[in-house]
C-alpha positions as CSV (number, residue, x, y, z in Angstrom):
1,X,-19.0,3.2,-6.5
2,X,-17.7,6.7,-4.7
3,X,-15.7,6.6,-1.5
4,X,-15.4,9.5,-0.7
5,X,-15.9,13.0,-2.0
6,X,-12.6,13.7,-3.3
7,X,-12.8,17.5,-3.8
8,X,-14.9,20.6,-3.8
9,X,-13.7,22.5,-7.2
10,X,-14.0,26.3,-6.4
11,X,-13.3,29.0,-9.2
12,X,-12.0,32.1,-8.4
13,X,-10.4,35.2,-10.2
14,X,-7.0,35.7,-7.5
15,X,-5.6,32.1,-6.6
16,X,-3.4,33.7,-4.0
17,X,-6.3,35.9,-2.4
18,X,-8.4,32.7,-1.9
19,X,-5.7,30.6,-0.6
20,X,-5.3,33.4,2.0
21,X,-8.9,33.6,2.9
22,X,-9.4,29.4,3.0
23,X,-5.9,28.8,5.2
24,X,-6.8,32.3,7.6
25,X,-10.5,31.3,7.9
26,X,-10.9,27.8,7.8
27,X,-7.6,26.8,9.2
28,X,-6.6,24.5,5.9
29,X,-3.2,23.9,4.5
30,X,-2.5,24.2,0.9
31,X,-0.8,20.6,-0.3
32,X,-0.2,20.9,-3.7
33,X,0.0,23.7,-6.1
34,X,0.2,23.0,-10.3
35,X,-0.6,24.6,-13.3
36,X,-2.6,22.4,-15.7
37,X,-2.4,24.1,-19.4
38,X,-4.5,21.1,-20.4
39,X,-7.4,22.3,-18.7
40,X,-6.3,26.3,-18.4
41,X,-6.0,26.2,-14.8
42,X,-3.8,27.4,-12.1
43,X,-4.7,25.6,-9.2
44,X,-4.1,24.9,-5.2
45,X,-5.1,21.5,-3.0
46,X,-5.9,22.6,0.5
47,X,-6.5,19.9,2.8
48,X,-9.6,19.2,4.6
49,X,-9.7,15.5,6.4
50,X,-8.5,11.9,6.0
51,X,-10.8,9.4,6.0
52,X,-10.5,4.7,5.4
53,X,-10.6,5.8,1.6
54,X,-8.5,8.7,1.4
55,X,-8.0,12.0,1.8
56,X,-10.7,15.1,0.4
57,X,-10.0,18.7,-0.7
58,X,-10.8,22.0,-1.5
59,X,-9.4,23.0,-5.1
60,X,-9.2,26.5,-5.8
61,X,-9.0,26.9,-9.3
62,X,-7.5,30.1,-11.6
63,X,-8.2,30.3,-15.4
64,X,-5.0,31.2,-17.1
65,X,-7.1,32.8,-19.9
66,X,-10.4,34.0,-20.4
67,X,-11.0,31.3,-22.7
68,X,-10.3,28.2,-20.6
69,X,-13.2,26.4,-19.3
70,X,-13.0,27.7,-15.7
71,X,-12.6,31.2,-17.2
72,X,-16.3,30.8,-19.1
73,X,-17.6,29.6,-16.1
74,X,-16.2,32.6,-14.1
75,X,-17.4,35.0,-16.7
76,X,-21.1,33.6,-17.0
77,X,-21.4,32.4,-13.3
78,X,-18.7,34.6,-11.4
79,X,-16.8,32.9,-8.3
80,X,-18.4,30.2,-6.1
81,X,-18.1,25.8,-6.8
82,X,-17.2,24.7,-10.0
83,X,-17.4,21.2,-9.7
84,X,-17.3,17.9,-7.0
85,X,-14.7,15.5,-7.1
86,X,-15.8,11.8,-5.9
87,X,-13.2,9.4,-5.2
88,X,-13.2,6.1,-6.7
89,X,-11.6,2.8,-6.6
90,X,-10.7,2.8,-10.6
91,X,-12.0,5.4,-13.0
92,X,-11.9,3.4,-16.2
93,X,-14.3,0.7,-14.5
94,X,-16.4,3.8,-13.4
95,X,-16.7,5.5,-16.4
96,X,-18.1,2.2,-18.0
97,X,-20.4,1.7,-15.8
98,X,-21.8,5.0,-15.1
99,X,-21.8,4.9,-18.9
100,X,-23.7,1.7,-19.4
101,X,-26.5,3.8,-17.5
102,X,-26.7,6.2,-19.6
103,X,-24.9,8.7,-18.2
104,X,-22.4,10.9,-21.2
105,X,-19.4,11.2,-20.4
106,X,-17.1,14.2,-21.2
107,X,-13.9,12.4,-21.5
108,X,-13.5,9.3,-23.7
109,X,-10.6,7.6,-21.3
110,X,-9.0,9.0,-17.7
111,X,-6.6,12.1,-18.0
112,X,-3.9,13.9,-15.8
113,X,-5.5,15.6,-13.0
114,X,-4.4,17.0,-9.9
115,X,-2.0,15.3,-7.8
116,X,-1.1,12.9,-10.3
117,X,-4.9,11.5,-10.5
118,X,-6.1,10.0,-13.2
119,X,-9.9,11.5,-13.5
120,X,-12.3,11.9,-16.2
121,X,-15.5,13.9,-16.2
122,X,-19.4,13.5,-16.6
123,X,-22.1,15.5,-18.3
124,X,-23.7,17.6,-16.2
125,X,-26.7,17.8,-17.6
126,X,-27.1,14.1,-17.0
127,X,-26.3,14.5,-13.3
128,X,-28.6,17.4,-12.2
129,X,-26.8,20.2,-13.6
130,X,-23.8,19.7,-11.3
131,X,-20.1,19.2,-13.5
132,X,-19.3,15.9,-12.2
133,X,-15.8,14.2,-11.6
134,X,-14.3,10.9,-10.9
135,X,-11.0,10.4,-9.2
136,X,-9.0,7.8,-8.8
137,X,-5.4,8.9,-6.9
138,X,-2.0,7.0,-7.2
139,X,-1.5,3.7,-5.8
140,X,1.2,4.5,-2.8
């Protein structure tokens, strides 16, 4: 079912600080940059290899409020990952079956993500405590 691992979502408190310390120490290139007011996130893509199923990231992630998700997180858990991204072939097949298995889902159908992804999310109490997310990126 996954591909790849799609992304590595990192909160942080200073977007721009962490870009600078990911593209000075690691060498990676930032390839997209949005703000997603759905989820309350400023965010940045930085590249880290291509592989036969696609491309994976690093997303550092910015609440734009306290209150957003990624906020609570940052408040209760302070900076470090947030959540992994796995790539897959089609999300809505993915979320049925991961869902026949008993696995809860947090979204109902796929959403906007980053990139112009759809994705959708999984429990993560049901998947070891680790917020879970299925990718599946735009058709070229």
């Amino acid at each position: 079912m996954f591909q790849r691992i799609d992304h590595v979502g990192i909160a942080c408190h200073n977007l721009e600080e962490k870009i600078e310390f990911y593209e000075s120490t690691f060498g990676l290139v930032v390839v997209s940059r949005e703000v997603n007011e759905e989820q309350g996130v400023k965010e940045a893509m930085l590249h880290v290899a291509d592989g036969e199923h696609g491309s994976s990231y690093v997303q550092l992630l910015q609440p734009l409020h306290p209150d957003t998700a990624v906020g609570k997180y940052l408040s209760k858990r302070g900076e470090g990952v947030h959540h992994i991204g796995y790539g897959v072939a089609d999300v809505a097949k993915a979320m049925a079956d991961i869902a026949g298995k008993g696995v809860r889902l947090i979204d109902e159908r796929p959403r906007h993500g980053s990139m112009g992804a759809s994705i959708a999310f999984l429990h993560p109490k049901d998947v070891g405590g680790v917020l879970t997310e299925l990718v599946e990126t735009p058709r070229q």
